[in-house]
C-alpha positions as CSV (number, residue, x, y, z in Angstrom):
1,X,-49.6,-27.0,-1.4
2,X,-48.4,-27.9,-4.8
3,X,-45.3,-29.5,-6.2
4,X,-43.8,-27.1,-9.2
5,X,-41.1,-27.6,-11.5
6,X,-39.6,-24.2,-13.0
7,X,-37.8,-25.3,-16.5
8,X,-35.4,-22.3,-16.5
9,X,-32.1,-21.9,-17.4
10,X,-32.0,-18.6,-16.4
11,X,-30.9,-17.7,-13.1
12,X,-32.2,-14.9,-12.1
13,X,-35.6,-15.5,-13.5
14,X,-36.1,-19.0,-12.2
15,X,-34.7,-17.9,-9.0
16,X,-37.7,-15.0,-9.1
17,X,-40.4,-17.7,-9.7
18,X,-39.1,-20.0,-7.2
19,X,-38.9,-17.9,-4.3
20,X,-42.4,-16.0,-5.2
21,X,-43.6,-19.4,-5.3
22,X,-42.3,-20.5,-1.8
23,X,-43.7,-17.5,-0.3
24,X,-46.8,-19.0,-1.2
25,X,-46.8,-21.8,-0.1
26,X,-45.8,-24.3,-2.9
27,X,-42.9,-27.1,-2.9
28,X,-41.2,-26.1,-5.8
29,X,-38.1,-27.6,-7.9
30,X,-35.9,-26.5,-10.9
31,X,-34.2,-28.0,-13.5
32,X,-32.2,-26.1,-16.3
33,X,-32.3,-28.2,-19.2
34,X,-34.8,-31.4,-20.9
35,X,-32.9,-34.0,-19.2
36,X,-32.9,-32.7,-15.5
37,X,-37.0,-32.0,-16.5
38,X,-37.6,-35.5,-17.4
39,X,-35.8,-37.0,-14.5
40,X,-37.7,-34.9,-11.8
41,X,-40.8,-35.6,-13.5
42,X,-40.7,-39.3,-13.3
43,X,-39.4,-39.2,-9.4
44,X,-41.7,-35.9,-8.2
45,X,-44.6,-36.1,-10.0
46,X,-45.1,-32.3,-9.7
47,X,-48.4,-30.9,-10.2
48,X,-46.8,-27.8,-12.3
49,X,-44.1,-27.7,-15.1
50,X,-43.4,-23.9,-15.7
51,X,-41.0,-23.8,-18.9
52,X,-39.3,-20.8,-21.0
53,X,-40.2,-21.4,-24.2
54,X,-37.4,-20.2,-25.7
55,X,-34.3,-22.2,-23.9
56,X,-30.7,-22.8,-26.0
57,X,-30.1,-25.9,-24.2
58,X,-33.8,-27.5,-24.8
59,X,-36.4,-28.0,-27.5
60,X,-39.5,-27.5,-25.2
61,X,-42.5,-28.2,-27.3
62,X,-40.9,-31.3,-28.6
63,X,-40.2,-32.2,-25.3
64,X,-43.8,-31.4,-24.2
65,X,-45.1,-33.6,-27.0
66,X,-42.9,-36.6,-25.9
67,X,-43.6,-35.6,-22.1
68,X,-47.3,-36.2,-23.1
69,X,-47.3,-39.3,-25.5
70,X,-45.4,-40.9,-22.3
71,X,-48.7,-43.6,-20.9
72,X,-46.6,-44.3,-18.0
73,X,-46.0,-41.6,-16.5
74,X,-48.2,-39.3,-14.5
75,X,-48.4,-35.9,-16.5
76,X,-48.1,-32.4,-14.8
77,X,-49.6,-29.4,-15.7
78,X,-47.8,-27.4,-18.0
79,X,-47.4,-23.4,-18.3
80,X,-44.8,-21.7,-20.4
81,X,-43.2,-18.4,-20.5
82,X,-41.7,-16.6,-22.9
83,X,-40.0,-12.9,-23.9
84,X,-42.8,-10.3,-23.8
85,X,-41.3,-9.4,-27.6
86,X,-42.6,-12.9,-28.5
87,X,-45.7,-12.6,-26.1
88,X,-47.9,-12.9,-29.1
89,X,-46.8,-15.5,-31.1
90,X,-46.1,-17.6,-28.1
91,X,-49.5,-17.0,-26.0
92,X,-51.1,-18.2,-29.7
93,X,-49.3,-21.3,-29.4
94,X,-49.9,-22.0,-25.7
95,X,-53.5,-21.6,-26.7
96,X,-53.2,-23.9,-29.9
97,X,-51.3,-26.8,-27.2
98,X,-53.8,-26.4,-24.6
99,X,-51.8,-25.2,-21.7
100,X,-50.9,-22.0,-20.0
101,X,-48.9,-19.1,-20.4
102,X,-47.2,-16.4,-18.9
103,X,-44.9,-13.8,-20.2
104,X,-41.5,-12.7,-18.6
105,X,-40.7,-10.6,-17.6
106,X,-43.5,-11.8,-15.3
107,X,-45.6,-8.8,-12.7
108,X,-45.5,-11.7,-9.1
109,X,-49.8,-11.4,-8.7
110,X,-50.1,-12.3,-12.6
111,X,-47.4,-15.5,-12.2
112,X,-49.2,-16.2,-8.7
113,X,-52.8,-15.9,-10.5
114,X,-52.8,-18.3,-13.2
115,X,-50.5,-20.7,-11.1
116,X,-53.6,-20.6,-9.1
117,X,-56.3,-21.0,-12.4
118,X,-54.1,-24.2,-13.7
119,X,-54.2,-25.7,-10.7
120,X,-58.0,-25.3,-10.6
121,X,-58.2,-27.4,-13.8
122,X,-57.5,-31.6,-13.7
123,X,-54.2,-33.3,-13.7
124,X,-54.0,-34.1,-18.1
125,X,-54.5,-37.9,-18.5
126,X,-51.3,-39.8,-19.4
127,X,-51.4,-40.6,-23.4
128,X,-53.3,-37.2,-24.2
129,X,-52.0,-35.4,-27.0
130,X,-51.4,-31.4,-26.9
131,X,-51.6,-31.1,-30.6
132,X,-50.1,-32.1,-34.0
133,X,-46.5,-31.9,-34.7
134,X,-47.6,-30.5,-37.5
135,X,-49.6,-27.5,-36.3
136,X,-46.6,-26.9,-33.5
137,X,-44.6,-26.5,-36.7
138,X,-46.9,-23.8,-38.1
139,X,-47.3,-22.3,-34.9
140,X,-43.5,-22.4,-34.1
141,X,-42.7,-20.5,-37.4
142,X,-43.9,-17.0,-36.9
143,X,-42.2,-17.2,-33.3
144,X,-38.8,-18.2,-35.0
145,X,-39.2,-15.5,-37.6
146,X,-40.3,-12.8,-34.7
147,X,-37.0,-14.5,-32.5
148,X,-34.1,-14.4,-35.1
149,X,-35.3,-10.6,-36.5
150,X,-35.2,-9.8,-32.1
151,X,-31.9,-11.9,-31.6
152,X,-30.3,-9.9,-34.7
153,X,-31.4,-6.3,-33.4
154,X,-29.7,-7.4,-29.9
155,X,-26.7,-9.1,-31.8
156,X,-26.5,-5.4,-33.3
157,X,-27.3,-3.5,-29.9
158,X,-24.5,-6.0,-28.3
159,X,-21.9,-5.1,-31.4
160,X,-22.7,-1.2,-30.9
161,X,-22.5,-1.5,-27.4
162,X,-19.3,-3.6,-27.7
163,X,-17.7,-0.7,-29.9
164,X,-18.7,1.9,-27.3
165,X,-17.0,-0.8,-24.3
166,X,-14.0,-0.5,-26.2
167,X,-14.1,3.0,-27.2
168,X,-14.6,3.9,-23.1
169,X,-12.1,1.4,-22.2
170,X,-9.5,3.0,-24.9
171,X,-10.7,6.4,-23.5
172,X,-9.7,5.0,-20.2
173,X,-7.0,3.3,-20.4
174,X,-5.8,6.8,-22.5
175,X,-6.7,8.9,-19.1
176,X,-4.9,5.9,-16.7
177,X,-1.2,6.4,-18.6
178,X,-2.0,10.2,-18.0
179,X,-2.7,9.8,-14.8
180,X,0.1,7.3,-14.0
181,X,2.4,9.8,-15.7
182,X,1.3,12.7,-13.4
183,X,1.8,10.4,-10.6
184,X,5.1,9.7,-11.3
185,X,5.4,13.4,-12.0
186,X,4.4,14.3,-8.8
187,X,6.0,11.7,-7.0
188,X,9.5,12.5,-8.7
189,X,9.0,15.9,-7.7
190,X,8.2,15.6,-4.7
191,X,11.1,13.0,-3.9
192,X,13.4,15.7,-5.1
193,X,12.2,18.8,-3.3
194,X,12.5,16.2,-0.1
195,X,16.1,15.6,-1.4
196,X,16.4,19.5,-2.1
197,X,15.3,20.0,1.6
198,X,17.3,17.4,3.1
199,X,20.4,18.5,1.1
200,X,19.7,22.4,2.4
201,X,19.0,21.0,6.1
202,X,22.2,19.4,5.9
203,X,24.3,22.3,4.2
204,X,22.3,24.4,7.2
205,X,24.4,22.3,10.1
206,X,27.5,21.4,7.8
207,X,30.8,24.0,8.2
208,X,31.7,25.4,4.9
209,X,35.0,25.0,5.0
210,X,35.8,21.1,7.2
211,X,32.4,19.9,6.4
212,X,31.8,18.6,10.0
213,X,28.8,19.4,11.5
214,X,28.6,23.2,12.7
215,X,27.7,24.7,15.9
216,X,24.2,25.0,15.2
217,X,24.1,21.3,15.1
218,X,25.9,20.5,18.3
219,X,23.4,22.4,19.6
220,X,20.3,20.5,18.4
221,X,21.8,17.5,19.3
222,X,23.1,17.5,22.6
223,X,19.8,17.6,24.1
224,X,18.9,14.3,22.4
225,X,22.1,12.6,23.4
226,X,21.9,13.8,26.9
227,X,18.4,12.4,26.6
228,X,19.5,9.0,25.2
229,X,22.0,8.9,28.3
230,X,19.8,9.1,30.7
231,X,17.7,6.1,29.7
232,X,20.5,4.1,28.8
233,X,23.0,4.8,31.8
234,X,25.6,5.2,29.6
235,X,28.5,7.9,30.1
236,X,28.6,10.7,27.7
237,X,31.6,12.3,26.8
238,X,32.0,15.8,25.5
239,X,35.7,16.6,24.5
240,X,36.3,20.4,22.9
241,X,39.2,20.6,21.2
242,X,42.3,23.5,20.2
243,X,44.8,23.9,17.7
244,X,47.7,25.2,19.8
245,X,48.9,28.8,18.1
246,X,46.9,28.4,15.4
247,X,47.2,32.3,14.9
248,X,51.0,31.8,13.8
249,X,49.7,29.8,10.8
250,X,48.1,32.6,9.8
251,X,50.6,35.4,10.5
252,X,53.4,33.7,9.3
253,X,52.1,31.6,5.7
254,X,48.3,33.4,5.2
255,X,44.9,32.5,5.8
256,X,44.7,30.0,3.3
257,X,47.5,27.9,5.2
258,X,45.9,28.2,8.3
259,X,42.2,26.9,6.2
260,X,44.8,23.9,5.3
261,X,45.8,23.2,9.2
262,X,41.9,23.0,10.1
263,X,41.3,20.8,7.3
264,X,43.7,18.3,8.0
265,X,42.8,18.3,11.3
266,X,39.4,18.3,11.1
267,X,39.7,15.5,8.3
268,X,41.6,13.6,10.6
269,X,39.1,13.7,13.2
270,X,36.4,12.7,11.3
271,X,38.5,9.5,9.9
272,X,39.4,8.4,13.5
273,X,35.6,8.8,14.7
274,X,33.1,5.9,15.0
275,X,29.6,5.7,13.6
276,X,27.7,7.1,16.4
277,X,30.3,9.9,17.3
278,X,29.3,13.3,16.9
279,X,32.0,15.8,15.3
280,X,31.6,19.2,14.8
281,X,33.5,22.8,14.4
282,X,32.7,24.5,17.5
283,X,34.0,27.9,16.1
284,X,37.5,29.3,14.8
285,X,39.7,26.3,15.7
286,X,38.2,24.9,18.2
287,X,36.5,20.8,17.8
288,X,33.9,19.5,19.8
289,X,33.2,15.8,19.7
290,X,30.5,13.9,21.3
291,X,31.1,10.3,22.2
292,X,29.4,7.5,24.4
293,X,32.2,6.3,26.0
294,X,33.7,5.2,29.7
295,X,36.1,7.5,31.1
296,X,38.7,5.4,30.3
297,X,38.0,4.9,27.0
298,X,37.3,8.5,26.4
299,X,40.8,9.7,28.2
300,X,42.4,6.9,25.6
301,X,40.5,7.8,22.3
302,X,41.8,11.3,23.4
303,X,45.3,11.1,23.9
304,X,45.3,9.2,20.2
305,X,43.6,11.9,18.6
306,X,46.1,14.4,20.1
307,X,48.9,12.1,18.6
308,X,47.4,11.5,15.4
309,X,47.2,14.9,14.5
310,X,51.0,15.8,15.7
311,X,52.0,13.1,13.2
312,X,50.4,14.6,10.4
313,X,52.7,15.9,7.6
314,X,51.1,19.1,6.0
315,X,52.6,21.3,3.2
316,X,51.7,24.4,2.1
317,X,53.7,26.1,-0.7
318,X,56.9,24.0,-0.3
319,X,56.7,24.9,3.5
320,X,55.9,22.2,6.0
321,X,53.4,23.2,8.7
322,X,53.7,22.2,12.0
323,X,53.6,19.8,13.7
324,X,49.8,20.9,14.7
325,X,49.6,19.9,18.2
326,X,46.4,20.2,19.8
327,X,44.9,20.6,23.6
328,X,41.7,18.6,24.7
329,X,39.9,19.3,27.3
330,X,36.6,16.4,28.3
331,X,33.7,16.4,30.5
332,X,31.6,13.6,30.9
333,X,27.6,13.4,31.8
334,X,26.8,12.5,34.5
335,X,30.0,13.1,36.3
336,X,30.5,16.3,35.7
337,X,27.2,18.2,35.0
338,X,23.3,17.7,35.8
339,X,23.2,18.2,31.9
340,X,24.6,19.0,28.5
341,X,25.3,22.5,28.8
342,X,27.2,22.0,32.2
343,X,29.1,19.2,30.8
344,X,30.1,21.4,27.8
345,X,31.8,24.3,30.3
346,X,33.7,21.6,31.9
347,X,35.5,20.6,29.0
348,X,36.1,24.1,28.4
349,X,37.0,24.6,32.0
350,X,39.7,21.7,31.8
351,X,40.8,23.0,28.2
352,X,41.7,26.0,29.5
353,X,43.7,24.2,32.2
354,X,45.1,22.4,29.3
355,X,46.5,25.2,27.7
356,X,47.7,26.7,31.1
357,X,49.9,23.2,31.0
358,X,51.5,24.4,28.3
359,X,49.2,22.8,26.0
360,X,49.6,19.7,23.5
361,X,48.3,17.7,26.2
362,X,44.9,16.5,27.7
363,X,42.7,16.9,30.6
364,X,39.7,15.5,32.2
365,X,37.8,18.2,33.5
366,X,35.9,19.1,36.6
367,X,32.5,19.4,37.6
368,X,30.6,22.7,37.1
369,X,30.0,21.8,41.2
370,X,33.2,22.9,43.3
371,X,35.4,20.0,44.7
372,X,36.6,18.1,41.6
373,X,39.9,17.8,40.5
374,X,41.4,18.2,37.2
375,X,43.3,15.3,36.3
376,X,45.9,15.6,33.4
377,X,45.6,12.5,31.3
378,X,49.2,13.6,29.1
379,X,51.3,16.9,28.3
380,X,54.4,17.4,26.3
381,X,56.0,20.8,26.2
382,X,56.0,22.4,22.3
């Protein structure tokens, strides 16, 4: 096993010769510029120096002619390496110095082969001259010459393919703000068909003429409330409410009076519900809301509907209509239905007993089951 310094500042080439080398069996060290060389030189002693000829940071035949001239110090083989568009001119000055040389990009078994034939020949006494400066001058000219006209065909290759780097990236950068725009394009448009679709599902469940919530809705949602209920345990309360004689509005001042009464009312109603209420037009004039409430609360929230909406002032062509009076009818889940559609007829059932009363009044309704009684919360005569 050998000790072998690789003078590289390349990594990826003295990272190939060290590990090819280490397969083989040999101790082997790197340094990147003259200074680490010298240093590992004087404290390893390796057997091998394998240097690029051509480094930016280091002057290596200079340094191999001082390495040489130093008596003190126990000399290593030497081996450089160079470009193969130098090969050459660099082999012809390897020869002229007396040591060996490879070129690099380096086939492993050629590197591995005369590694092996320098170590075959003695360790260079200390004090032994490669050559004259002089003659390293004369051989170091030709390389320069062959170097700079090599460094200024790549300096051109780089420019060119600088030009066509920036040319791509312009290209790209070009089809990225296209691309970005279509994004945005598509994303716009696609935001706004959701908004067109959310805007038509809503119009779908929205009453034309109150804008509460329709029938249609009422019926998509009182499944999901029931549902919610059930694993809350909290009471439901459905209330449907009537206009009393709200077919004399409409004999006695038109239709469009009578669209007036339902508006009121129906904006009325919406301003006196909570967040989480539910209120719809069930049909003609009739209201449903849907409220989580206790019985109690329910029967109260009721009765100050029904007064709120007798208080109203409403005019229509100089005439004053009403007072609109109104009869409520509740049923609450679970206490009067197994579910929401059973719950619905008993608010309809006590309604109707509401209005058998005489109406303007409210009732708490029974069960769909027999043996519940109606209970009359309030009623006040027309």
């Amino acid at each position: 096993m050998a000790t072998i310094l690789i003078v590289e500042e390349g990594l990826i080439h003295r990272h190939f010769a060290m590990t090819l080398l280490r397969d083989h069996g040999h101790r082997v060290v790197a340094a990147s510029n003259g200074e680490e060389a010298l240093k590992i030189v004087q404290a390893d002693m390796p057997d091998l120096m394998i240097a690029d000829i051509l480094m930016s940071n280091m002057d290596v035949c200079p340094f191999m002619l001082s390495l040489r001239a130093e008596r003190d110090l126990v000399q290593p083989r030497i081996m450089l390496r160079g470009a193969v568009q130098v090969e050459d001119e660099a082999r012809a000055l390897a020869t002229a110095m007396g040591v060996g040389f490879v070129p690099k990009p380096v086939n492993p078994s050629a590197l591995v082969a005369e590694v092996e034939a320098m170590m075959a020949k003695p360790r260079p006494r200390a004090g032994t001259r490669l050559t004259e400066p002089r003659t390293v001058d004369l051989l170091l000219r030709p390389l320069v010459r062959k170097l700079c006209r090599y460094t200024t065909n790549l300096e051109r290759l780089n420019a060119q393919m600088e030009r066509q780097i920036a040319d791509y990236h312009g290209h790209l950068a070009s089809v990225r703000s296209a691309m970005d725009q279509e994004i945005r394009k598509r994303l716009w448009a696609e935001h706004a068909l959701t908004q067109a679709n959310v805007s038509l599902h809503d119009q779908a469940m929205r009453d034309g003429l109150t804008n509460l919530y329709n029938r249609r809705y009422l019926e998509e949602s009182l499944g999901r409330e029931e549902s919610r209920a059930r694993r809350t345990g909290e009471s439901l309360g459905i209330m449907l409410v009537d206009i009393d004689g709200f077919k004399g509005f409409n004999d006695r001042f038109g239709h469009a009076a009578g669209d007036l009464v339902l508006c009121a009312a129906a904006e009325y109603m919406a301003s006196a519900a909570r967040g989480e209420d539910i209120v719809c037009r069930y049909g003609g004039d009739e209201f449903v809301l849907v409220i989580k409430a206790s019985r109690t609360t329910l029967g109260e929230r009721a009765e100050a509907l029904r007064r709120g909406v007798q208080a109203l002032e409403i005019e229509y062509d100089g005439n004053r209509l009403g007072p609109v009076t109104l009869s409520i009818g509740i049923g609450i889940f679970p206490e009067h239905g197994d579910n929401g559609g059973e719950v619905l007829r008993a608010a309809d059932a006590a309604l109707y007993r509401a209005k058998q009363a005489g109406r303007n009044c409210v009732f708490i309704g029974a069960e769909a089951r027999a043996g519940h009684e109606v209970r009359a919360i309030a009623c006040q005569a027309h």
